[in-house]
N, C-alpha and C positions, 0 to 999 in steps of 0.2 A: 606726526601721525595725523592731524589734521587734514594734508593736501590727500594724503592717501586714501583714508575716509573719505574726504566728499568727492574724489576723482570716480572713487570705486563705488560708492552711494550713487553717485549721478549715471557713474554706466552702468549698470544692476539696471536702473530705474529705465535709461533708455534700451535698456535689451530686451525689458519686459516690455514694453512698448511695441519695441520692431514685432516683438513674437505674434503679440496680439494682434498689431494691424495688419501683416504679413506673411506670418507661421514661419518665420523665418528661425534657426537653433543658433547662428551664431557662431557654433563651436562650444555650446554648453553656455549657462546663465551665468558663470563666473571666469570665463575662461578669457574674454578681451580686457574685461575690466581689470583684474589682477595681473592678468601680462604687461598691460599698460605701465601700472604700478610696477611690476619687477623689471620692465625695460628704464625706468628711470631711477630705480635704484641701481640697476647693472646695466648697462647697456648689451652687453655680450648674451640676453638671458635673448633677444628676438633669434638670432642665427640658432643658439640653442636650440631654443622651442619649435620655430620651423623644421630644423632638421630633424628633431626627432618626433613630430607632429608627422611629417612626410614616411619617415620609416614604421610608424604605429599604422598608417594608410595603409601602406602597401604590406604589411606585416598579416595587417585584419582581411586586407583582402586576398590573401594568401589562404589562410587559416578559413575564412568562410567557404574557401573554394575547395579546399583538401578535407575538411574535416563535416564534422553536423556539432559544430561550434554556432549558437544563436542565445539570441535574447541578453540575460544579463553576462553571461560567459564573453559574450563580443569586446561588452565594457571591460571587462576583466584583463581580457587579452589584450586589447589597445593599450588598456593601462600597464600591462606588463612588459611589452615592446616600449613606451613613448619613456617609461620611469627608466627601464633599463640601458637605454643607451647613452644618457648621460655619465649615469655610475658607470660601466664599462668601458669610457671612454674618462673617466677620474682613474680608473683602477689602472689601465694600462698605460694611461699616459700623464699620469698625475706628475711626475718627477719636469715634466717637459712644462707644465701647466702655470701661467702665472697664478698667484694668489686670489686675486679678484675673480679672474674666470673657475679658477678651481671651487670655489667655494658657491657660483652659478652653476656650474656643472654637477655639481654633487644634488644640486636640489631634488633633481628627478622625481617631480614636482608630477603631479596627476594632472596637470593640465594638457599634454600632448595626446594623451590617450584618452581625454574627454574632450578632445578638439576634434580628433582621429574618428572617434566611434559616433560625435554627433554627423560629421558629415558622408560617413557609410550610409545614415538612416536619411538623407536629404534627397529627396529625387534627384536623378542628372538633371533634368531640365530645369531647375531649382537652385541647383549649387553652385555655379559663376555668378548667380544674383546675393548669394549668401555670404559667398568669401568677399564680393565686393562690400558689402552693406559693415560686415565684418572688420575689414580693410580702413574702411572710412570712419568707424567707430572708434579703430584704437587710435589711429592719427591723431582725431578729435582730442580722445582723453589722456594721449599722450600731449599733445600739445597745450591742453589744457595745465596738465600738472608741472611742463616747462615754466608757463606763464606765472602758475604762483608760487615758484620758488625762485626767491630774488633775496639778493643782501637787505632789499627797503623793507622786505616781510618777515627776513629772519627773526628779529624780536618780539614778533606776536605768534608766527605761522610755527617758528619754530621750536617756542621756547613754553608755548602754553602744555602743552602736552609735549609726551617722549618727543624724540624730533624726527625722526622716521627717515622720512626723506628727506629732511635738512640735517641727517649725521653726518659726521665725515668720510662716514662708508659710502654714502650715495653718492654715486655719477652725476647725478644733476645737480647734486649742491656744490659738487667739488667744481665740474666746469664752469658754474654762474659766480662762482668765487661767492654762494650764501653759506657756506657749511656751519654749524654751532657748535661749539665745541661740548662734548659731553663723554661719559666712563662709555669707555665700548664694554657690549657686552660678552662677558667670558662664557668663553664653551662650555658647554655642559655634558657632551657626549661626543665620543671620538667618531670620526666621520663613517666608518665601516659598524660599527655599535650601533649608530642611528638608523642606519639600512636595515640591518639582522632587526632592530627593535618597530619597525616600521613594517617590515613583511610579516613578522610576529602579529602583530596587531591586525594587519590588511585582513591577515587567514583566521584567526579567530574571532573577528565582525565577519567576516560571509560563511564561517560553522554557526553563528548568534541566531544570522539571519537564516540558514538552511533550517534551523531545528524549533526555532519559533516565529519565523516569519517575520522578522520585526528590523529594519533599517534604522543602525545606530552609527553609520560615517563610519566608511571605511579607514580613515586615517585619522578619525577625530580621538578616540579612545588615547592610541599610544602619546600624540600628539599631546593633550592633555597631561600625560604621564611627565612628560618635558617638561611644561611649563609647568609643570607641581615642583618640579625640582628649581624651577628660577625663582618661582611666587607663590605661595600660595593666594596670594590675590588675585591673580590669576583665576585660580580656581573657582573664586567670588564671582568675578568680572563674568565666568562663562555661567553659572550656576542662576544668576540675576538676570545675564541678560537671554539665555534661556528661556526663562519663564515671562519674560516680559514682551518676548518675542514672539511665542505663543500663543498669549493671549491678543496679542497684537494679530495675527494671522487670523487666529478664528474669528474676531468681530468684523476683520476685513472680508475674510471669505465669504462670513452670513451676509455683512452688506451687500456685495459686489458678485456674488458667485463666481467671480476669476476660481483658477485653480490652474495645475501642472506648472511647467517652468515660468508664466508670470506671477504667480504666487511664491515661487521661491523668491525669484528674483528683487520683489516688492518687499518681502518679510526677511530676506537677507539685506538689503539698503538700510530698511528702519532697525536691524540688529546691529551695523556699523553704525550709525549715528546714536543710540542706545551705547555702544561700548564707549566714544569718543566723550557722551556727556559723563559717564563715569570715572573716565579716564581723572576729569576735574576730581573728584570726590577717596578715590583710592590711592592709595601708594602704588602702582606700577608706576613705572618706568623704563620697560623693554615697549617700545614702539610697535614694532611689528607683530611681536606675540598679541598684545591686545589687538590690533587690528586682524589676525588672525583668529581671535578668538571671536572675534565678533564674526564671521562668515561661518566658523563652525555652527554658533549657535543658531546661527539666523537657516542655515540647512539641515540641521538637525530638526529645527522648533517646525520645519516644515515634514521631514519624517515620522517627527512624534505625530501631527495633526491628520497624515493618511494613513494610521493603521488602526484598524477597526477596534470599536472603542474595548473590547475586552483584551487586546492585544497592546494595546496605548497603556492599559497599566501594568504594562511589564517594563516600560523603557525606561524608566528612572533604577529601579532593583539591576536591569540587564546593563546598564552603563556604570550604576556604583560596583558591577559586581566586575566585569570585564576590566574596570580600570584600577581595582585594588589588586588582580593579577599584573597589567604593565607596569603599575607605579612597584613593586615588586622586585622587578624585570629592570627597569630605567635605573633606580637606587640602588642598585646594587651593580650596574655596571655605568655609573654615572657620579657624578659630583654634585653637590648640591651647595647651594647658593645661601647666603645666610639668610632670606625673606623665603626661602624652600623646603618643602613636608615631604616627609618626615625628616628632621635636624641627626635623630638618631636611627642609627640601623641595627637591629639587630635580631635575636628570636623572636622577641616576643612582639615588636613590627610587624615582623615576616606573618606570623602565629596568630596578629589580629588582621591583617589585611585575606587572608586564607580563610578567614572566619567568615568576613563579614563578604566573599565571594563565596562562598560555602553558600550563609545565610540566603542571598539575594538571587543566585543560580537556584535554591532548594522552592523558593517562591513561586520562581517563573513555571521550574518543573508542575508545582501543585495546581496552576492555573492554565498549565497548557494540556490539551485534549489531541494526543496521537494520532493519527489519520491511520483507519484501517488499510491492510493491503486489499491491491485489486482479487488476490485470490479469495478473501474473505469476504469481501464486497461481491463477487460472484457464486459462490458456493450460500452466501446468504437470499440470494437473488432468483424470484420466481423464476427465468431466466436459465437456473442452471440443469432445471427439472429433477434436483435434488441429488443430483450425481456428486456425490464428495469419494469416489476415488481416485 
């Protein structure tokens, strides 16, 4: 977990850089740096991600052009083209699919349709400089994370923390002959359940968002619901480095007035290097999850900090409330891990997790103020000359 973190810490940090000195997107704040990372854990994940980067392209530029599809809907869509063509190329040709690529394939990962939908918004005269700068960023950080996985480093890089990309699952540990031997981690949810529980989650973060305004990660919620069922340390790990992330954002921002995608980028790095020093101090042990949990928190802690302060104290109630329905939802078509919450399932689970989303939806309600319609806004309005027929 180490080379992963500080691969994806150092591009984070140099993306926020380019943006600022450049205005350059990248393909989104996390989108080189974690590919990086997933092309040396798979190698099979670059042809992937290209290909369905290229069909999310042309998919969105289809759909801008037939429809009055704009703004966040764009993302939406790219994301729904870039996600889906992996999984419908698992579904129809999984039987043909080796194991290692099957399980790349299945990711249908949000990263093609936030590759796809940054470079729609990129001027033409702008975007051969961008996929270049792009281009030579993940080389870098691919190369870099080559360099520090070796057999000489395995007993420090690999052994202090999970081993990430010194498992035996990784591509690069297996061809540098560093791999460390450790318990692979058991599935938790059958590959077609993780889909259904993941577009589950997508659609009820953008109803969250639609009816109180308020950006809680589209994938982060069910995601979370996951690793409740492998760890609940997990659940620590994000909860901690959350708020530590946070408050790390706001002292930055008041210093430096950065803000937009260098502010994520800057407070996503310091939420991986936050998860990594913890990694020391808790019992996890899934590699990747912690390192994932650490990009959640560090783009969440940047969500929580741009929504206006009376809508900011709805996201802690809006995220226990939204994930006491997934965790729900996951436990009951999933397996759970002996260090995973809840151990037991049953009514009265069910009976408090329905409560305490009850409780925390009933919240949000009492402190959210409905936006009059335009017809009331007009009939109330000098404007109408009092015409309410």
């Amino acid at each position: 977990m180490l080379v992963a973190a500080a691969v994806t810490a150092l591009g984070l940090l140099l993306v926020g850089a380019v943006t600022q000195l450049f205005g350059y997107r990248l393909g989104g704040s996390i989108t080189v740096p974690v590919l990086a990372v997933y092309t040396l854990k798979n190698v099979y994940m670059l042809p992937v991600f290209l290909l369905s980067t290229a069909l999310a392209y042309v998919g969105l530029w289809l759909a801008k052009r037939r429809t009055l599809v704009y703004g966040r809907d764009e993302l939406l869509v790219a994301m729904a083209i870039g996600s889906g063509v992996p999984v419908v190329v698992f579904v129809t040709l999984g039987a043909f699919i080796p194991e290692s690529l099957r399980t790349v394939v299945f990711i249908g990962s949000i990263l093609p349709g936030l590759a796809a939908f940054n470079y729609h918004r990129v001027k033409p005269e702008y975007r051969r400089w961008d996929l270049l700068a792009a281009a030579l960023l993940y080389v870098g950080l691919t190369g870099l994370g080559w360099l520090l996985v070796t057999p000489e480093l395995s007993a420090i890089l690999g052994r202090l923390t999970p081993p990430a990309l010194y498992a035996e699952t990784a591509d690069v540990a297996v061809l540098k002959g560093a791999a460390v031997v450790a318990d692979l981690d058991p599935t938790i949810l059958a590959r077609p359940v993780a889909v259904a529980l993941f577009l589950v989650g997508l659609v009820a973060s953008e109803r969250v968002r639609a009816r109180y305004g308020l950006r809680i990660g589209l994938v982060a919620v069910p995601l979370l619901a996951v690793y409740a069922l492998a760890s609940g340390w997990l659940l620590v790990l994000y909860a901690v480095t959350l708020v530590a992330a946070f408050a790390f954002l706001s002292l930055f921002h008041y210093v430096t007035l950065l803000y937009g995608r260098v502010l994520i980028s800057v407070t996503t790095a310091f939420a991986l290097l936050a998860v990594t020093a913890l990694v020391f101090a808790l019992p996890v042990t899934r590699g990747l999850s912690a390192y994932f949990v650490g990009i959640l928190a560090g783009v969440n802690a940047y969500n929580w900090h741009t929504a206006p302060p009376r809508k900011g104290l709805l996201f802690v109630p809006l995220t226990v409330g939204l994930f006491s329905l997934m965790l729900v939802l996951a436990r009951a078509t999933g397996r759970v891990l002996p260090r995973g919450v809840p151990q037991s399932f049953g009514p009265v689970v069910v009976v408090a997790c329905l409560l305490v989303a009850l409780a925390c939806f009933a919240v949000a309600e009492l402190y959210t103020v409905d936006r009059p319609s335009r017809e009331a806004v007009f009939e109330a309005s000098v404007l109408s000359g009092g015409d309410r027929r």
